[in-house]
N, C-alpha and C positions, 0 to 999 in steps of 0.2 A: 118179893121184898124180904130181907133178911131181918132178922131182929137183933137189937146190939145186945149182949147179955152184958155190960157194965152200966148201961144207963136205960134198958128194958124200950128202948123208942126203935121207930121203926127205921130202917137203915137207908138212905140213898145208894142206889147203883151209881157206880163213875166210872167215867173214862180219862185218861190221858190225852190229851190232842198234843203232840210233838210238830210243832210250828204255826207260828202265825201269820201264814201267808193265807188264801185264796182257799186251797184244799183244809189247813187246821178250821179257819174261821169258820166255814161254810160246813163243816161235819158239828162245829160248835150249836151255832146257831139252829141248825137242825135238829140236833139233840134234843136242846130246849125246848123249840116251838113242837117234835113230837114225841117225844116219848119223855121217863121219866127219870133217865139219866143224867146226872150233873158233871158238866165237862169242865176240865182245868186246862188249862193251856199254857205251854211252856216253851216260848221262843227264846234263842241263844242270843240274839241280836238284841240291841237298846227300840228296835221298831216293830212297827205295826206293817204286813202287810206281802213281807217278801221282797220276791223281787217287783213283785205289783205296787211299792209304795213310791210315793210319792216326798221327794227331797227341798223344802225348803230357803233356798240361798238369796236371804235380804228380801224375801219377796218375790220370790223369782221362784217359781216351781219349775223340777225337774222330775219327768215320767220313768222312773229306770226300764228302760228298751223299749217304751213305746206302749201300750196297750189300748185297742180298739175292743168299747163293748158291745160285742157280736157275737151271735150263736144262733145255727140252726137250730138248737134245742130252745122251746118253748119255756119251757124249765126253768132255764140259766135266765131267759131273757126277761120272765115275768119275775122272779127272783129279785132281777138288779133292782128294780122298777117299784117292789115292794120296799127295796131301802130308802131308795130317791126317787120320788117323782120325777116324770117327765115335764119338760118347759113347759109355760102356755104364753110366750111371751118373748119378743127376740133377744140375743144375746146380743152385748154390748157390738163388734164387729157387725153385727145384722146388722144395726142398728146404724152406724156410722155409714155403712153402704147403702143405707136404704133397699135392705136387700128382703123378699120375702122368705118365709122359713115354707120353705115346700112341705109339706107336711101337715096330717089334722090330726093333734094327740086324742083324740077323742077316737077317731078311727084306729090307730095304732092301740090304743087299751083294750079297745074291743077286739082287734085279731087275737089279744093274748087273753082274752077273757076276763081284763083286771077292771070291769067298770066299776065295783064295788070301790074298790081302791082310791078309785079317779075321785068320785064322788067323796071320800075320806078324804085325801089331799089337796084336790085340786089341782092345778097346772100353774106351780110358781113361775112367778117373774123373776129370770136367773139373777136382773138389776139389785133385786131386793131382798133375794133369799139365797143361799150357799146352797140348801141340801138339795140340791135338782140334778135331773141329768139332761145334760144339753145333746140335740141330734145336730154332728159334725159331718161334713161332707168328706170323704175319702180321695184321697189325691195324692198317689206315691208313683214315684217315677226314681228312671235309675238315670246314672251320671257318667257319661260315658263317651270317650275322646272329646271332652269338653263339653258335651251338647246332653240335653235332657229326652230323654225316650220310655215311652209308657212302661207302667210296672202294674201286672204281666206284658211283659212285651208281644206285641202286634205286627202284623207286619198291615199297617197304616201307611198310608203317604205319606206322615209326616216321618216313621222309621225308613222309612226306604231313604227317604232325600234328605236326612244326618245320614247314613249308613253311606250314599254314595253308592252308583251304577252298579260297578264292578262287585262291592262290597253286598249286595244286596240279591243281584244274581249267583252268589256264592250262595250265599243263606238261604235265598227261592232251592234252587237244585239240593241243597245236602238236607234242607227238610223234608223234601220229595223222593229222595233216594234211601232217609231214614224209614220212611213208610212203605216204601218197596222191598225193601231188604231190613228188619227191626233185627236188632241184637237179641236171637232168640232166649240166651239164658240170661238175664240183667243179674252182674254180681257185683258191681258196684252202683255208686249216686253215677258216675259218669256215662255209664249203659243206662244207667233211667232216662237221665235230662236226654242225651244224643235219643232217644226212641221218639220223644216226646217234640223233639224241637227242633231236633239237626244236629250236625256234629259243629259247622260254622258256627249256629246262633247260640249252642253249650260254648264255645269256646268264647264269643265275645261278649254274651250277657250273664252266664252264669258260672264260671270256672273259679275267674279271680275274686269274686265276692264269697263265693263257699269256702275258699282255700280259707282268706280273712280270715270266717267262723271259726273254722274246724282248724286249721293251723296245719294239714297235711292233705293230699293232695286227693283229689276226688276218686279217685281210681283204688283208692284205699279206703273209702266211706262207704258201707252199707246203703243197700239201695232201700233200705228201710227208712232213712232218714227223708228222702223225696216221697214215699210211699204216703208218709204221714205230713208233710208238708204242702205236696202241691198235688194229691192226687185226685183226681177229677179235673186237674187245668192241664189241655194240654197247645198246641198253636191252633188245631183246629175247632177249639173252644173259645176259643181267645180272640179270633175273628169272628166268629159266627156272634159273638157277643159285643164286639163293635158294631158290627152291620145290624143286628137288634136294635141297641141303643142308638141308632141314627133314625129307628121310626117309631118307636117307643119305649119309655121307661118304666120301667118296676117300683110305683110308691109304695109299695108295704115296708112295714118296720123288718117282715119277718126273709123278703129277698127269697123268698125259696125258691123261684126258677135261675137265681145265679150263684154260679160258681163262684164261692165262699171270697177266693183270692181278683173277685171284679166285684166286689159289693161297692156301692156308689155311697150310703149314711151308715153310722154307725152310730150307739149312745159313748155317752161320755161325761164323767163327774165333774160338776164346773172347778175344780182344783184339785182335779186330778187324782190315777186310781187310791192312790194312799187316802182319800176322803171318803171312800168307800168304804174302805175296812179299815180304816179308825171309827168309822161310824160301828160298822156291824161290833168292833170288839168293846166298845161302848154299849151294847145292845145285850150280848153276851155276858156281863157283868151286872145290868139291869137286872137281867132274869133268872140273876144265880150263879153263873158260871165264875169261874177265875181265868185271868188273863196276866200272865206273869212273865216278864221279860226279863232279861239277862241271867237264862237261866240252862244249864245245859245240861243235856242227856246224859248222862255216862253208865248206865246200867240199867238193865230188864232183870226183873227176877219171875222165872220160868217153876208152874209145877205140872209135869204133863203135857198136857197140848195149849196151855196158855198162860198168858204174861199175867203175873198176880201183883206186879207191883213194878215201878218205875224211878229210879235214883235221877235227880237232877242239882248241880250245884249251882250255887246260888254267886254269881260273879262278887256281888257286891261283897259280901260275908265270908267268903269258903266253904260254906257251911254245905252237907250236902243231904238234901232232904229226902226224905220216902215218900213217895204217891202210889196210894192205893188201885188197884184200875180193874173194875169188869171188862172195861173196854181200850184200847189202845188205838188210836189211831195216829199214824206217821207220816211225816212229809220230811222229815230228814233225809239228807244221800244215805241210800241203799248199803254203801261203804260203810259207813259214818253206824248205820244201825245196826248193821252185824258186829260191827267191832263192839259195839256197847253192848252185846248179846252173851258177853264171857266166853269160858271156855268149851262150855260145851256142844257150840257149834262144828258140826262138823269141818275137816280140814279143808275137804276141794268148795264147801260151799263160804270159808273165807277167805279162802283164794281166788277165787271170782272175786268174788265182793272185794277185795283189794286191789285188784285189778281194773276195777270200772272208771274210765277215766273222767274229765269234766273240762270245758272252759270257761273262763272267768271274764271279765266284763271290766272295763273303765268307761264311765262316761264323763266329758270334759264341756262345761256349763259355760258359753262362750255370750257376756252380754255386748251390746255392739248398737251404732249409733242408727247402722242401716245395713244392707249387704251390697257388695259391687256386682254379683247378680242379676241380671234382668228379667223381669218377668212378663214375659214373652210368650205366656197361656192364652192368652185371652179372658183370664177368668179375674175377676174384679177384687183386689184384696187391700186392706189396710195399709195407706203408704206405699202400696203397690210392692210390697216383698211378695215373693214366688210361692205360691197358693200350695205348698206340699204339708203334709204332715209328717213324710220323712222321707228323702232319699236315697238311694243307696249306691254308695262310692267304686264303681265297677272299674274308677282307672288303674292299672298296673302302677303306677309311680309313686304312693302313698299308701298308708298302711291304713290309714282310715275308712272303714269298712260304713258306716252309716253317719247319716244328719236329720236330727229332727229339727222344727221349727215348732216350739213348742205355742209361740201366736197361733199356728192354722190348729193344734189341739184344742185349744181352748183361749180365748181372751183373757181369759182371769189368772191364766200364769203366770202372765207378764205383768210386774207390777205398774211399771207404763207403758201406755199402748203405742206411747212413738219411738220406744224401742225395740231392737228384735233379739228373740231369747233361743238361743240352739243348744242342741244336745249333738258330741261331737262323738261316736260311738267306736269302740277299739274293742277286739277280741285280743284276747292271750291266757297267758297258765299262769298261774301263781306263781311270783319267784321268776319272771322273766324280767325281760329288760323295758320293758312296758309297763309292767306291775308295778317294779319295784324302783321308778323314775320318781323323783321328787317332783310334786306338786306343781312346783312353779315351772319345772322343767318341760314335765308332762303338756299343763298348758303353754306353754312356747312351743313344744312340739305340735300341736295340735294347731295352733293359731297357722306355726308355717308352715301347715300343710294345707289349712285352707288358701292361703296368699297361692299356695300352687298351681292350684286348680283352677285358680280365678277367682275364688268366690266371696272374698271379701280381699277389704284394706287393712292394713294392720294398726294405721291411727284410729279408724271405728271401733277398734274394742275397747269399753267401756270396763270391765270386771270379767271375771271366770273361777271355777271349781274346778275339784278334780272327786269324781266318785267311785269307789271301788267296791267290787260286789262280786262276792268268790262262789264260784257255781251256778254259774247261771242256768249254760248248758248239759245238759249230761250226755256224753257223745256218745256214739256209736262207735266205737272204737274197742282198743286194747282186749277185757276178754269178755266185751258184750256179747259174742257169739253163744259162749256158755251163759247165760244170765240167768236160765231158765232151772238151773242147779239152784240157785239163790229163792227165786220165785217158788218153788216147790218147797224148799224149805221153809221160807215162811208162811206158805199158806199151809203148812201144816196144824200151823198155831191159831187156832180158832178164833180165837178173838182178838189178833193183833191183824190190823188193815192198814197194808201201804196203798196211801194217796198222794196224788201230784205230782208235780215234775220231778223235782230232786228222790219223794218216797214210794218212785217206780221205775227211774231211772228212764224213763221217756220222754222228749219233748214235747209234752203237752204244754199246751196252752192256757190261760186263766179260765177257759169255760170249761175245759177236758178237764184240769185239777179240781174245779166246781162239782164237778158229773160224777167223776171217783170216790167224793165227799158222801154225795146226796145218794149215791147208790149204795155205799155201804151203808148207810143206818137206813136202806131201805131193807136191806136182808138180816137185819138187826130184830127189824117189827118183823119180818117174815121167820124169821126163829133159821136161816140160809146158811151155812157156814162154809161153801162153795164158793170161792170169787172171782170164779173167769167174766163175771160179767163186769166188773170192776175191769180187771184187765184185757177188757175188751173195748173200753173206751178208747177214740181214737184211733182204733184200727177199723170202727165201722163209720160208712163216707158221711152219713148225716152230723156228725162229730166233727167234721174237719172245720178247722180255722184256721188259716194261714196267715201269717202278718202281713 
């Protein structure tokens, strides 16, 4: 502890937290509950939360891309659980179906060791209380020549007979000749998927939805991006875990004998992820910290091997302030943080770093009376809408790339339950013709592309948003090859830690941005100043979450 020589008192250690997503929040809160650091946090946007919050419209909550809370890490999982208790009580939807919650949170406390917790909180009734996490069943399938097929895709009787004879003996043989003959050196996504699944089943389940994402063509993506997305699911996992689950099932909370991308429950904030980390950054403020919004980076000031202070202005005022910092931690794009690093960054390492590309995000909030849709699962839902929690748009003829149903996330989204609330989901760049479509256009666009597909009428829409959210993705593109220029640079600087998706330039996930948080201020108490363990998150398989 330092001493202040103008006021003789003993001086608080600080940190900077640079965003209030998942990774700022969760190095905040840590901070707090362990050591003797006082964290400030300084998000650019007017929200809480990232891309993990949660959008408000009339009552109508919208998920930005979806988030299931899930992780193999025990960590992450007991973590959430310490924010919000687990249900003890069905949720409204249980409840209308008379349906049992498979599950005993009593049991599930205990695998994660939180009975202390259990016995503090109790198991709310999600009826009567908000701060809970409801366990949601998992049901994503993809959309494909009109017809609906498992997501991960199976070769099931019910895929073979959509798929059609002919179309199915193609995809039997070029999986079989994929395993006979593997693309020994994989240097793109498209030698990944074709190893993994076939060159057929790459071309009709996964080609045209990655293009969507990524906006150029798979043959051109790093095979890093599958590596970290689907690795450990491959077709002969993906059967063998059908044929399991036909004689029995896995009730633990924690799923550890299944591949991450078949997990069958997940937790779930009853109003979505933004309830979570509007909680926590409420919590973070309790206990001292500051959480300060519309406020942005624009300078590091460096002496030596670390950051001694942090310039951010202040939207509302112009005004641009100084923060002090023992510690820094960042979720800003990797881009975005080198340029605020001045000049004295070396040239090839901000040339990289200008070069790291990103894509951007619209989700389009479509409310509706019903869907023309049939729900043709077998599985019992609300007014009988189609039990997914999200689809994904694999037809060539539409640009829409994803649909959630934001009912099978959670009841409490939807401000009535005899209505249905979807999330209409669109990749593009900033400045494109998607982007940069006016609002009401965007949703017309959007509504008639559902009309195409089949999946609604266009007199059932009721209301619609348009949401726009820049960076979602950090690709693997342009000169992520070299990145490792950039990474070496900053891990020179001791006490500056990039965390999370956009302040690693990785697509991690909400539990991976979590893990990056909680391990740097673990090397903080260990006095660590090495952080390949940090950037080693996500590339080891226990880490993997795939949406």
């Amino acid at each position: 502890m330092g001493i202040c020589s103008e006021f003789g008192k003993p001086m608080e250690r600080k940190a900077v937290i640079i965003g209030a997503g998942p990774a700022g929040l969760t190095a905040a809160y840590e901070l707090l509950t362990r050591t003797d650091i006082v964290p400030v946090v300084l998000e650019m946007t007017p929200h809480i939360g990232g891309i993990s919050r949660t959008v408000n419209f009339r009552g109508n909550r919208i998920d930005i891309g979806g988030h299931r809370f899930f992780s193999k890490s025990d960590r992450v999982m007991s973590w959430w659980l310490n924010i919000f208790p687990l249900q003890g009580a069905p949720a409204r939807d249980d409840i209308i179906l008379k349906r049992e919650v498979p599950y005993s949170p009593e049991q599930w406390y205990a695998e994660l060791a939180l009975q202390e917790k259990a016995r503090e909180a109790g198991f709310p009734d999600p009826e009567t209380s908000d701060e809970v996490m409801l366990v949601r069943g998992r049901v994503s399938r993809i959309l494909y020549l009109r017809k609906f097929f498992d997501y991960p895709i199976t070769l099931s009787w019910e895929t073979l007979s959509n798929l059609g004879v002919a179309r199915s003996l193609k995809v039997g043989f070029s999986y079989l000749y994929a395993q006979a003959f593997p693309i020994r050196e994989e240097r793109s996504l498209q030698d990944f998927f074709i190893n993994r699944f076939g060159r057929e089943l790459y071309r009709s389940f996964f080609k045209d939805y990655t293009e969507k994402v990524w906006g150029v063509p798979c043959e051109e993506i790093k095979p890093e991006w599958g590596a970290q997305r689907v690795k450990g699911l491959s077709m002969s996992k993906a059967v063998l875990h059908a044929l399991r689950k036909a004689v029995s099932r896995d009730a633990s909370l924690a799923q550890k004998e299944t591949e991450t991308s078949l997990i069958e429950r997940f937790l779930y904030p009853k109003l979505g992820p933004g309830q979570l980390w509007e909680k926590v950054a409420s919590l973070v403020e309790e206990k001292g910290g500051k959480v300060l919004t519309r406020h942005e980076v624009c300078g590091l000031v460096r002496q030596g091997r670390r950051v001694v202070e942090v310039a951010a202005r202040n939207f509302a005022t112009g005004d641009v302030r100084s923060f002090p910092a023992d510690y820094v931690f960042s979720s800003m794009p990797l881009r975005e943080l080198v340029a605020a690093m001045g000049p004295d960054v070396p040239g090839e390492v901000k040339e990289v770093a200008a070069g790291l590309p990103y894509r951007d995000f619209v989700t389009v909030g479509v409310l509706l009376n019903k869907l023309k849709v049939r729900n043709e699962s077998g599985m019992p839902t609300v007014n009988d809408i189609v039990p997914d929690n999200w689809i994904y748009v694999q037809e060539r003829d539409v640009r829409l790339g994803r649909i959630q149903i934001f009912n099978n996330w959670s009841p409490y989204m939807v401000k009535d339950a005899d209505k249905v609330w979807i999330g209409l989901e669109y990749f593009c760049n900033e400045g494109d013709d998607i982007w940069s479509m006016r609002d009401d256009d965007m949703a017309e666009y959007a509504i008639e592309e559902l009309q195409k597909i089949d999946f609604i009428e266009r007199e059932d829409v009721i209301d619609h948003v348009v949401v726009r959210v820049p960076k979602c993705y950090p690709a693997y593109l342009g000169s992520y090859e070299r990145i490792g220029v950039v990474t070496a640079h900053l891990d020179e600087l001791e006490n500056l830690f990039p965390v999370g998706r956009n302040g690693m330039h990785r697509y991690n996930n909400q539990d991976h941005s979590m893990l990056t948080a909680m391990i740097a201020v673990d090397n903080i108490l260990e006095g660590r100043t090495d952080k390949s363990n940090i950037w080693s998150v996500n590339t080891e398989r226990e880490y993997l979450e795939e949406k």
